[in-house]
C-alpha positions in Angstrom: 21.8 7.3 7.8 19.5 5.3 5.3 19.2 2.1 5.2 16.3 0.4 2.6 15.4 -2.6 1.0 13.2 -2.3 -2.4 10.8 -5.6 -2.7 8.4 -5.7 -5.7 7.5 -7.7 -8.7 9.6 -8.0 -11.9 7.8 -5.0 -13.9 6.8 -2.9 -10.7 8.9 -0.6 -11.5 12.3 -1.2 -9.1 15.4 -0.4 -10.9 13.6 3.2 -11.6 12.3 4.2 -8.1 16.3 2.8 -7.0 17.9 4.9 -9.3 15.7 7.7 -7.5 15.9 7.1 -4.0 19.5 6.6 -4.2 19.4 10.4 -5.9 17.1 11.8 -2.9 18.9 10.2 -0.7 23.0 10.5 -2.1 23.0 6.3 -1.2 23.5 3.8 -3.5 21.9 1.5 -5.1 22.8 -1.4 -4.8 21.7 -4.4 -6.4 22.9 -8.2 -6.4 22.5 -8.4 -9.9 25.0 -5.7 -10.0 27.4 -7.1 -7.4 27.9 -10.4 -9.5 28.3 -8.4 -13.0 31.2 -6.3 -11.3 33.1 -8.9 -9.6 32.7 -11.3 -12.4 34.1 -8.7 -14.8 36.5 -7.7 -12.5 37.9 -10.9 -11.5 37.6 -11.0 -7.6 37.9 -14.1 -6.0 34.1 -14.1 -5.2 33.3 -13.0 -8.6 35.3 -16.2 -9.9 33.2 -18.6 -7.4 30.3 -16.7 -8.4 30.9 -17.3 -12.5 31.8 -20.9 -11.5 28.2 -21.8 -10.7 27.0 -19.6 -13.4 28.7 -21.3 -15.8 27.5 -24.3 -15.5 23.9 -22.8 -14.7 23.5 -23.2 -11.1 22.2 -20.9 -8.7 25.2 -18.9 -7.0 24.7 -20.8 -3.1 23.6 -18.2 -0.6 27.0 -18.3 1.0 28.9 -16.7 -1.8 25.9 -14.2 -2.7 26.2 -13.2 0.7 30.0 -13.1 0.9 29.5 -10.4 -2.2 26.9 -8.7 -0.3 29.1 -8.1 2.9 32.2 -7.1 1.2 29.9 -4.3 -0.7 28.0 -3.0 2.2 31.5 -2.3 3.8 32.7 0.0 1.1 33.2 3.2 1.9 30.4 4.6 -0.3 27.6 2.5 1.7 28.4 3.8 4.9 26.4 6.4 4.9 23.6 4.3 3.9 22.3 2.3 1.0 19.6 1.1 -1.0 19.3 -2.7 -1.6 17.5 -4.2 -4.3 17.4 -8.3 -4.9 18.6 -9.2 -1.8 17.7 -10.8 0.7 15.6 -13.3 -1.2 15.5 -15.9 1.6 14.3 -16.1 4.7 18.1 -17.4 5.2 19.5 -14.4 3.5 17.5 -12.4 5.8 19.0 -13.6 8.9 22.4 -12.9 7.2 21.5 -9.2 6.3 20.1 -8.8 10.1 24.2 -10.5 11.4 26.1 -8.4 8.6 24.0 -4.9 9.6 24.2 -5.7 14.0 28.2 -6.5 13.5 28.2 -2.4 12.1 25.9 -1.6 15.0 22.8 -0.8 12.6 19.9 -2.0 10.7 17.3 -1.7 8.4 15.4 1.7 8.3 12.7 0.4 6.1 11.5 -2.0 3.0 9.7 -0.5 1.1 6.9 -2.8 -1.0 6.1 -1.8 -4.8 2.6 -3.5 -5.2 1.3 -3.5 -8.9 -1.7 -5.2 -10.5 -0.6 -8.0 -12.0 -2.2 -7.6 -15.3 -0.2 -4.0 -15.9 2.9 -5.7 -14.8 2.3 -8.4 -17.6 1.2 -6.0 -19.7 4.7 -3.6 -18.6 6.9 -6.8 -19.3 6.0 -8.3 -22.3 6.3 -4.3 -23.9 9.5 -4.3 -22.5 9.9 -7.8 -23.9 9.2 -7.0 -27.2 11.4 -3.7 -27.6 14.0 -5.5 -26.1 13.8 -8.8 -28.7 13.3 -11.3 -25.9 11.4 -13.8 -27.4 11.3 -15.8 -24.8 9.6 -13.6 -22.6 6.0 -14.9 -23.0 3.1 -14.4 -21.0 3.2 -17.6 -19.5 6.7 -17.1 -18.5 6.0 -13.8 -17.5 2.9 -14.9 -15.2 5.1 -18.0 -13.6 7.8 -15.6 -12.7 5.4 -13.5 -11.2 4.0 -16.7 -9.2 7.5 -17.6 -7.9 8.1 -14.2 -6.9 5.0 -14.1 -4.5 5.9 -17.5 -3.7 9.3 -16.4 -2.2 9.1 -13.1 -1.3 5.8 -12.9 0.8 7.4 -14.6 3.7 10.1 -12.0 3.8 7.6 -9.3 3.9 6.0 -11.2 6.8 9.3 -11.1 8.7 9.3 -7.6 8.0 5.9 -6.6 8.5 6.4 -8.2 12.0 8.8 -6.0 12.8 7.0 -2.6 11.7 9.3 -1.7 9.0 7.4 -2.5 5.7 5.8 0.6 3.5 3.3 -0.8 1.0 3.3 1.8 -2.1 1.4 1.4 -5.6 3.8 1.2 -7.9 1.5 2.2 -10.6 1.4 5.8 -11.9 3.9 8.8 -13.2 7.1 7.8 -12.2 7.2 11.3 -10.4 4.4 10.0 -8.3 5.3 7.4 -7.4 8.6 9.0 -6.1 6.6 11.0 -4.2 4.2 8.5 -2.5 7.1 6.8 -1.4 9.1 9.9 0.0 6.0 10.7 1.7 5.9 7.7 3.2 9.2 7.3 4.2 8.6 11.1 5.9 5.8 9.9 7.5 8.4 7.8 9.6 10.6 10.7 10.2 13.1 9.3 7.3 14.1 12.4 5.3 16.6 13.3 2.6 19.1 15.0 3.6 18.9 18.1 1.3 
């Protein structure tokens, strides 16, 4: 059994070292941004709450996000484990994951913390900006996003870090290597794929 969280800055390279993990591991990878697309497109009745506040171009409250989140970590597929990326965001959401994890009898194994300079990441996202066509996607925005990020993830990795479960990994390098620093940390800790 695997259980991870994946916290790091837009541009640190998450949605690649998921995809990985998840492999290694044969978890998924789950993430909230993927949660809303499915049930919006698929109609749930949280996917229709969810599109309401959208819509009109609210925030989705905590409560629904973490309605969507329980119902997917029940699915059969995450029972073995899973690989969360995007949520918790909140120090509220937090406390939600920690009920939603105790009532199946488990918890987290570890978060693991992509750290990148913030100059590369900049430098990573307005590339990806630009192949992409996002115009909008200026530095400024770029470094502001970064700020709120810090902002309102650092006192998650506090909680975290206070319970001895955080892995700090440079997220800058080969893709490759990184995989492999944070396999090696994770091994370190007696967490091992399964193959």
């Amino acid at each position: 059994m695997s259980r991870f969280l994946l916290i790091g800055a837009p541009g640190a390279g998450k949605g690649t070292q998921a995809e990985r993990l998840a492999q290694a591991f044969s978890i998924p990878a789950i993430s909230t941004g993927d949660i809303f697309r499915y049930n919006v497109k698929n109609e749930t009745e949280l996917g229709k709450l969810a599109k309401s506040f959208m819509d009109r171009g609210e925030y989705v409250p905590d409560s629904v996000t973490n309605d969507l989140v329980r119902d997917r970590l029940s699915q059969e597929d995450a029972q073995p484990g899973f690989l969360l990326d995007g949520y918790p965001r909140t120090a509220d959401q937090v406390k939600e994951l920690d009920d939603i994890l105790a009532a199946a009898g488990s918890k987290l194994d570890a978060v693991v913390l992509l750290t990148a300079d913030t100059d590369e990441v900049v430098r990573r996202l307005l590339n990806r900006a630009q192949e992409q066509g996002r115009a909008d996607d200026t530095e400024e925005v770029i470094r502001r996003r970064l700020e709120v990020y810090e902002e309102q993830t650092a006192p998650l990795i506090d909680i975290y870090a206070a319970r001895d479960i955080v892995i700090t990994i440079d997220g800058l390098g080969e893709v490759a290597e990184v995989t492999g620093r944070i396999l090696d940390a994770l091994a370190a800790r007696g967490i091992k794929p399964l193959s």
